[in-house]
C-alpha positions in Angstrom: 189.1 36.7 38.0 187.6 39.6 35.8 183.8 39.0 34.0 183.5 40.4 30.2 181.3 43.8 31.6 179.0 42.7 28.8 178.3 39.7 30.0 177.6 40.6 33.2 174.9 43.0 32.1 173.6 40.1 29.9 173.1 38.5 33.0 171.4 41.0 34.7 169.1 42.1 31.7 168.1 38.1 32.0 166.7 38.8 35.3 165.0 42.1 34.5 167.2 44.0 36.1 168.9 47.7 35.0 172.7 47.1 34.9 173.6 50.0 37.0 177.3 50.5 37.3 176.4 49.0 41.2 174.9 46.1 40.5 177.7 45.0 38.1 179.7 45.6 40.9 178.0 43.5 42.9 177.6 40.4 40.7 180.9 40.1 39.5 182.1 40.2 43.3 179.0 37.5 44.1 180.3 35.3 41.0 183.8 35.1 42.0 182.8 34.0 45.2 180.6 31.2 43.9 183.5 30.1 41.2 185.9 29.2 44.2 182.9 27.3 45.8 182.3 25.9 42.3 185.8 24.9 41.9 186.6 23.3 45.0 183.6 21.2 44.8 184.9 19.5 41.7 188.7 19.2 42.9 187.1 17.5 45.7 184.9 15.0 43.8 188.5 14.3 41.5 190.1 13.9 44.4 188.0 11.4 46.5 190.7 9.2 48.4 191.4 5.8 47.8 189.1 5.5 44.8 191.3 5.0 42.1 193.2 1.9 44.5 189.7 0.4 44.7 189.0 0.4 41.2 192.7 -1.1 40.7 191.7 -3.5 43.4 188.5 -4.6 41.8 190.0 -5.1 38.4 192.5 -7.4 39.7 190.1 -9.2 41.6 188.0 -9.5 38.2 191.0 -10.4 35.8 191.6 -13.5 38.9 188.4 -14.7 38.3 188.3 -14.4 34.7 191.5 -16.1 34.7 190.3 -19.2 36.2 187.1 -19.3 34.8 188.5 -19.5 30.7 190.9 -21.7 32.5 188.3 -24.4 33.6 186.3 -23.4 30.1 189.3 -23.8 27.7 189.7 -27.8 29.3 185.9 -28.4 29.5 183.8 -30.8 31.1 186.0 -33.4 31.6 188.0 -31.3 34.0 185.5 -29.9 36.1 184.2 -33.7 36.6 187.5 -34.9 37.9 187.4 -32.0 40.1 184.0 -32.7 41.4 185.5 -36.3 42.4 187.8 -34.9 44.7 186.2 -32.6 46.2 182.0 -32.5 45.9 181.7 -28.6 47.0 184.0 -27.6 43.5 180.5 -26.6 41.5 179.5 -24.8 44.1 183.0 -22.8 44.2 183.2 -22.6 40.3 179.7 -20.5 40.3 180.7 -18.3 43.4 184.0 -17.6 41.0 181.6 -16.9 37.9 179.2 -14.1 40.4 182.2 -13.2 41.6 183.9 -11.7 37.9 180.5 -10.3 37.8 180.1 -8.7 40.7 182.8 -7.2 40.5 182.5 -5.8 36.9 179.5 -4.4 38.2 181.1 -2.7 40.7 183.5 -1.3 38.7 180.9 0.0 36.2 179.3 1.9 39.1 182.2 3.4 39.9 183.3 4.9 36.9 180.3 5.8 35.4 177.5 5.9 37.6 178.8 7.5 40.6 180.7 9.5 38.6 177.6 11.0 37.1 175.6 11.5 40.4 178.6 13.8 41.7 178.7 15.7 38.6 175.1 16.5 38.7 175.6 17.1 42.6 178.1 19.4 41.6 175.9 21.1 38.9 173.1 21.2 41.2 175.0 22.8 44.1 176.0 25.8 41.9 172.6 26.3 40.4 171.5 26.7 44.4 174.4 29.4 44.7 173.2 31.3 41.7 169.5 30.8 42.8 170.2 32.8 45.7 171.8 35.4 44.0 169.2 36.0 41.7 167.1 36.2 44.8 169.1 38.9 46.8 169.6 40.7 43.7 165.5 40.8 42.7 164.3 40.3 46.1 162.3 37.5 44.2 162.0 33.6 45.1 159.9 32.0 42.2 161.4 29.1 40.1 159.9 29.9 37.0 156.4 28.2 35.6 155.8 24.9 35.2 157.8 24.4 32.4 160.9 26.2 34.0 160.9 29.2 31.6 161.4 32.4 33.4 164.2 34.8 34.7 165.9 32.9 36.6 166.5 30.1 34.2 167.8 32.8 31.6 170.1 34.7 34.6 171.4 31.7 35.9 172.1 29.9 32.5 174.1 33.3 31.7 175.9 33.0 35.1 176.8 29.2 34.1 178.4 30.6 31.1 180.3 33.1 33.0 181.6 30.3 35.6 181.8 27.0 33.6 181.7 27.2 30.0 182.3 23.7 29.4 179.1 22.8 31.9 176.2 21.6 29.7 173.6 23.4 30.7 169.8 21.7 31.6 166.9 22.4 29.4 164.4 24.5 31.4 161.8 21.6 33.6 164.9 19.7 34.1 166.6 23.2 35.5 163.2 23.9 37.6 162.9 20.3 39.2 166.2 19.9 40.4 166.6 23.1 41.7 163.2 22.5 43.7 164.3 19.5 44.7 168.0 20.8 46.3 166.1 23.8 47.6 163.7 21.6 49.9 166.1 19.0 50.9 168.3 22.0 52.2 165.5 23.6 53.9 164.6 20.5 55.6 168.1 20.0 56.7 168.2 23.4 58.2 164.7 22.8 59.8 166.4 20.0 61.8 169.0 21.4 62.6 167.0 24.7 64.1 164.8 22.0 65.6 167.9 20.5 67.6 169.1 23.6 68.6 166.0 25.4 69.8 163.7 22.4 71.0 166.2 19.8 72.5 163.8 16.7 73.6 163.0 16.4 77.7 164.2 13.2 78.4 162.8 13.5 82.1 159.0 13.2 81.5 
């Protein structure tokens, strides 16, 4: 993958940085590395097994239920009190049909929209982190920008975006700082942990 040279020392004049033949160098070699990472992580979310066979399953399940229930609707009352003749428990299993259609629409709702959202900001998120660090080996510099996310970084890494993922709708500034602060503790802590369990294993013999 070749960057436009021009855009690569957009990028780096959005850090305050002079685009030195050198430093191009080194951020189109750091940006191709973070476009595989990029890329994988969103053939990965696409390809999540089994999750297209559960959403099949679940609409099945849901067209069943809606099935009976217009069924029992279409012949009214009268029906549903002959069934309760025979067989007292039959309201009872007419309203665990009617949550069950919903549940299941509700599940399905989830699983199309909302999780599909939560891994595309994952996603989004986890490439912000890779360009966060770049900007941070490149200026030897840490900060996220002031409260209001304006800075920098947000201008270097919204440049990178463009470079990786045009189609990727970039954040508006707080939205950019908070959820790169967020990520960017959670992963210390994680790392903390894992240090933790490594270097300070607990004495089980006290």
């Amino acid at each position: 993958m070749e960057f436009d040279q021009r855009e690569l020392r957009l990028a780096l004049a959005a850090a305050n940085l002079e685009p030195t033949e050198q430093r191009t160098a080194t951020l189109a070699g750091r940006l191709r590395a973070i476009m595989q990472r990029h890329r994988a992580r969103r053939a990965g979310r696409h390809g999540v097994p089994h999750k297209r066979d559960l959403l099949d399953a679940i609409g099945q399940i849901r067209n069943s239920a809606d099935t009976i229930l217009r069924t029992l609707d279409d012949a009214g009352d009268p029906l549903q009190l002959t069934l309760s003749a025979f067989d007292s428990g039959i309201v009872r299993q007419i309203k665990a049909v009617r949550l069950l259609r919903n549940t299941t629409e509700q599940a399905r709702y989830y699983l199309e929209f909302e999780d599909a959202c939560r891994g595309r900001q994952e996603i989004e998120t986890e490439l912000y982190l890779d360009l966060f660090d770049l900007y941070r080996d490149l200026t030897g510099k840490s900060g996220k920008g002031d409260e209001r996310g304006v800075g920098p970084l947000y201008r270097f890494v919204k440049t990178c975006v463009t470079l990786l993922d045009p189609d990727l709708e970039f954040v508006e500034p707080s939205a950019f700082r908070g959820r790169l602060m967020a990520a960017d503790k959670r992963r210390r802590e994680r790392f903390t942990c894992k240090d933790l369990l490594k270097i300070a294993p607990l004495n089980l013999h006290l």
